[in-house]
N, C-alpha and C positions, 0 to 999 in steps of 0.2 A: 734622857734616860740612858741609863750604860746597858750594853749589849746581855750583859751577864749579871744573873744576880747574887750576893752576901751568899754565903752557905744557910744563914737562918733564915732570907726571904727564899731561895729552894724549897726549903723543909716545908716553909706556908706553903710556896707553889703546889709541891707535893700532897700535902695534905687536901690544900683546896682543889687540884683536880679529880683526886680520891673521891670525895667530898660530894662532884658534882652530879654524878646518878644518882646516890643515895637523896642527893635534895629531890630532882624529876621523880624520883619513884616514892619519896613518903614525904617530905618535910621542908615547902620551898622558904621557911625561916632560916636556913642554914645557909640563903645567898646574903645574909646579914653578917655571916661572921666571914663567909669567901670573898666577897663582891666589893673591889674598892669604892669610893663613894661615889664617883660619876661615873657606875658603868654602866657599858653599852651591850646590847645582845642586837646581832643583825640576822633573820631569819631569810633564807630563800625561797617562803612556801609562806601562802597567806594563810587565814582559817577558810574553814567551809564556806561563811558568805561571803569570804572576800576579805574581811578585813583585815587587819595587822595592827591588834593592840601591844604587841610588842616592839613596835617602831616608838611610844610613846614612852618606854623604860627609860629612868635616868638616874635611879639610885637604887641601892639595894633592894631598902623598902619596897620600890614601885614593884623590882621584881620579884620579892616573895607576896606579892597582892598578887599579881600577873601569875604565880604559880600555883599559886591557891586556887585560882581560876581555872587553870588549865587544868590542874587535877578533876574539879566539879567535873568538869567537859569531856574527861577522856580516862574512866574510873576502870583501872584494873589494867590498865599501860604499865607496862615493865619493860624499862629498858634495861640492859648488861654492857660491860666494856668489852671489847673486843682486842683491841691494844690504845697502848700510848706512847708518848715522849715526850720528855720537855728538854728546849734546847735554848739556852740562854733565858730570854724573856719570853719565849716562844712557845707551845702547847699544842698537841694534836691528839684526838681522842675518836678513835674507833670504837661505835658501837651498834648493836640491834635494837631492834623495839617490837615488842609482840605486843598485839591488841587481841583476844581470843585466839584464832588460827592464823590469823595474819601476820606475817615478819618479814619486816623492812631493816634497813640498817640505815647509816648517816656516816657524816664526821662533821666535830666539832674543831675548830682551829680557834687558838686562846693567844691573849697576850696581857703580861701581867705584870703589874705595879712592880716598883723598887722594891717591896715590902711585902710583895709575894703574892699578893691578893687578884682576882681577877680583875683587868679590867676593860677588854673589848674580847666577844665572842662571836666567830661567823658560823653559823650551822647550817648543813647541809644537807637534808635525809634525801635517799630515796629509795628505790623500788624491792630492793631483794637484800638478804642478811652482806654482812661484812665479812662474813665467816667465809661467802664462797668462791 
């Protein structure tokens, strides 16, 4: 894969990280039109019991089921971008996440298709905003 991508696979890059709160926060069928076909999301934080049904993601689909889910699980989560950049194939995405009174922040680091689309995500969250 070349370091750099087409100015039209950018424009997808661009869009699809745009793209990628809007899905977390309302509509995880929009990893169907970002997500190339074999992606990967790698989380550093299990769920509450433990587990990590996201180590089992391997195509878009899997992860608008997996998002669908996580919505059930964690109703009224908002996250916001905080910054980004994309530099060749490469993507970094600061953001918050409020649950009620609670606010955390993360980052996301991306890397993505010849063709713009995502296709391995490592995320990060943890204890306090990105703002401070």
């Amino acid at each position: 894969m070349s370091e750099q991508l087409s100015p039209k696979a950018l424009s997808v890059a661009r869009e699809s990280l745009d793209s990628w709160l809007t899905m977390w926060n309302t509509d995880g069928d929009i990893a169907r039109r970002i997500c190339a076909g074999d992606f990967r999301i790698h989380f550093a934080v299990t769920e509450p019991d433990g587990s990590t049904p996201a180590d089992d993601i391997r195509t878009p689909d899997d992860f608008a089921n997996y998002l669908r889910w996580w919505h059930e699980q964690n109703p009224g989560v908002v996250f916001t971008a905080v910054a980004d950049a994309i530099d060749g194939i490469h993507a970094r995405l600061l953001w918050d996440v409020r649950a009620g009174d609670a606010e955390a922040g993360g980052v996301d680091v991306f890397d993505f298709t010849e063709d713009g689309r995502i296709g391995r995500v490592w995320s990060v969250g943890g204890q306090r905003s990105m703002r401070s």
